[in-house]
N, C-alpha and C positions, 0 to 999 in steps of 0.2 A: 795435352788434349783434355778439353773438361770433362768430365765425369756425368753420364746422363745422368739426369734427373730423376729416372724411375730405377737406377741403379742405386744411387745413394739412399731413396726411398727404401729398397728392398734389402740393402745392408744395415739401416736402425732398427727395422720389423725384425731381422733376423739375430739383431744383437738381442734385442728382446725377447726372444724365445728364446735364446741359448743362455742368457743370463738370469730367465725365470721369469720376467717383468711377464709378459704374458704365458701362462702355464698350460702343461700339456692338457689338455682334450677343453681349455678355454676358448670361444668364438672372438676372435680379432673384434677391431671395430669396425662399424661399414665404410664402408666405400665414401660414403658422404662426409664422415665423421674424419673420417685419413686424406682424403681431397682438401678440408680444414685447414687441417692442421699440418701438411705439407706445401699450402699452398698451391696445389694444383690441379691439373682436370683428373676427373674419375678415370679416364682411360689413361692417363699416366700410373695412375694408382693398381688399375690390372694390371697393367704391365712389370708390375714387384711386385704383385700377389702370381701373378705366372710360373714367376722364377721361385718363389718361396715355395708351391707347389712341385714346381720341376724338382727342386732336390728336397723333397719330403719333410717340409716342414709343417706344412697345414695340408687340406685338403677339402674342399667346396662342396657344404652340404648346400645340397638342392633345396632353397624356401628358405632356408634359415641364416645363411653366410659362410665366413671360413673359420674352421674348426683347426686349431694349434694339435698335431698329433706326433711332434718332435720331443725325446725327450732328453735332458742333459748326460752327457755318457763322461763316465769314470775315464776313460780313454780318448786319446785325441783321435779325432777324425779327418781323413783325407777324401772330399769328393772326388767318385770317379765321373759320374755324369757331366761334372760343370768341367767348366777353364779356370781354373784358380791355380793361379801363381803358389812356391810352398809360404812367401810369405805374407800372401793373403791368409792362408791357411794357418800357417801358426799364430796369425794377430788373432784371427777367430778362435783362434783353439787358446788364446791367451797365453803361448808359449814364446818365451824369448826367442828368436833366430840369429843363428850367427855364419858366417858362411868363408870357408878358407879357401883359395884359388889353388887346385895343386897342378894344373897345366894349362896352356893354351899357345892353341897351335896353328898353323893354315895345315891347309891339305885340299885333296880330293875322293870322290865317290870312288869307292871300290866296289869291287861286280858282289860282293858279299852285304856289304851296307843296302845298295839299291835295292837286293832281293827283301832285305829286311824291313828296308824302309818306304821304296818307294820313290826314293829321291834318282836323278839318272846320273848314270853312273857316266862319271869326268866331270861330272858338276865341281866346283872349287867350294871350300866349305872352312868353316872358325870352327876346331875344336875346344870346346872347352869341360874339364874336369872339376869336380866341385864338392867341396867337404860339406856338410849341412850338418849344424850343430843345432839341437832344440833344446833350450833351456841346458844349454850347457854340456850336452851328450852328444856324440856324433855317432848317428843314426843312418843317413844316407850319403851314398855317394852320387852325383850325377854326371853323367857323360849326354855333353847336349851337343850336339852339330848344326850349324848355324848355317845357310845360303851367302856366302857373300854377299849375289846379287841383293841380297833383303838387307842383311849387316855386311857392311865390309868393313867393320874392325869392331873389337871389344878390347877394353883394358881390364888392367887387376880391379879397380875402384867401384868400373860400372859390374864387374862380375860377382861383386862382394856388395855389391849393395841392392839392385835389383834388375836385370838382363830387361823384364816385360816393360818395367816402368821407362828404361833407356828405349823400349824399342816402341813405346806406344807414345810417348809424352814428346820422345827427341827428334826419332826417325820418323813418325808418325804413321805404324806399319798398325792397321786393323785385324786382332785374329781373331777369328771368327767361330774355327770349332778346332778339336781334337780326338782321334779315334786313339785307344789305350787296351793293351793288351796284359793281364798278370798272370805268371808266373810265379811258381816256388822253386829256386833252384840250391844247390851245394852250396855252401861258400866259399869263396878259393881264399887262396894265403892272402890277399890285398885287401879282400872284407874281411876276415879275422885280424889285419892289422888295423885297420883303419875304422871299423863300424865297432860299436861294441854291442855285443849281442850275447852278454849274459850265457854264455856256455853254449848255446845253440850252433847247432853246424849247418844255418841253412838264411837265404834271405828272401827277401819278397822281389821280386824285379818285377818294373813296371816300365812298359814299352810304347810310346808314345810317338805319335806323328802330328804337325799341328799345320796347319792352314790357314792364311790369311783372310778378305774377304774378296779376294781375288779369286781365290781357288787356287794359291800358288801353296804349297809344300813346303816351309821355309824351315822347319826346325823335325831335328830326329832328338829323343832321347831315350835315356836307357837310365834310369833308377833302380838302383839298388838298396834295398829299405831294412834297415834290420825290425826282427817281428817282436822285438821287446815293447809292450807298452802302446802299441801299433794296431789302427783298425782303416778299413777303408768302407766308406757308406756311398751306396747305390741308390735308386730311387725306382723300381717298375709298375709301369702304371700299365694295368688293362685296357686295351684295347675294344671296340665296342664290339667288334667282329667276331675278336674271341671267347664272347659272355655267351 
């Protein structure tokens, strides 16, 4: 599936801020200027200045254009606002990814998943388990469960190289948003073997439900993050209601 146009716009503006080329509290170039030199209409060009606001990288001074107020962090970042796959995230974050399969499996909804998830319970569903290596540490584990009806099959290959890009490029399944939940919880004995977490007896879990543009439910996970090295960035914007 090709890649919008005001997408691929809004990932070079935003390699540019994260790589300095435009610096914090610097005003972009106009709308006219980015139309240019993209080739395209200014309402394509809103539409990656949208996004670049939604997860707080500029912000739209009234009269005068958009003002860069991102600034580069010591620490890798995981958006929780957007959809970003981890290895969207670790190519932004300029971190190597590596990713080892430790299970995959069929099944079904259990009355405990559903309550968690949301998915109905006797749905048939792909589990799969996943080692996440960044730059050579292994940091996360994920347990994702898959719809059949949406995937009805995953291998080693596509699990280890990228689940979104098989399910957006192959199957040509549209997701649309995702609601995420975080926690701080213990670690048990399988994150102390598996995650390394520098002496710490505790991990970030992130709980996730995603949705197609169906409105169908097709993916649960459950991220276990170890908190060495580890940030996750927000974006809240005021409301006009609440001024």
């Amino acid at each position: 599936m090709a890649q919008a146009k005001y997408n691929q716009i809004f990932q070079t503006l935003r390699g540019r801020i994260e790589s300095g080329a435009y610096g914090f509290l610097e005003m972009l170039p106009s709308e006219n200027t980015l139309a240019e030199e993209f080739a395209c209409t200014r309402n394509t060009v809103r539409k990656a200045l949208a996004l670049l606001v939604a997860q707080g990288y500029v912000q739209t001074m009234q009269g005068r254009g958009i003002q860069v107020i991102s600034r580069p962090r010591a620490t890798s970042t995981f958006l929780v606002g957007g959809i970003e796959s981890l290895q969207d995230a670790a190519a932004r974050n300029r971190m190597p990814l590596s990713t080892h399969m430790i299970s995959l499996e069929e099944g079904t909804v259990d009355a405990e998943m559903a309550m968690a998830s949301g998915m109905t319970e006797g749905a048939e569903i792909i589990a799969v388990k996943r080692l996440r290596l960044l730059d050579d540490v292994p940091l996360i584990v994920d347990t994702s469960y898959f719809l059949t009806s949406m995937v009805p099959r995953l291998t080693q290959q596509i699990v280890e190289s990228s689940i979104y890009a098989y399910l957006e490029e192959v199957l040509g399944v549209r997701v649309a948003s995702a609601t995420r939940r975080i926690t701080v919880e213990r670690a048990t004995d399988e994150d102390r073997r598996l995650i390394h977490l520098d002496g710490m007896d505790c991990v970030v879990v992130v709980s996730s439900v995603t949705f197609d543009s169906a409105g169908v439910l097709f993916e649960y996970t459950r991220s276990r993050h170890s908190p060495v090295d580890f940030a996750f960035q927000d974006t809240a914007h005021r409301l006009p209601a609440e001024r």
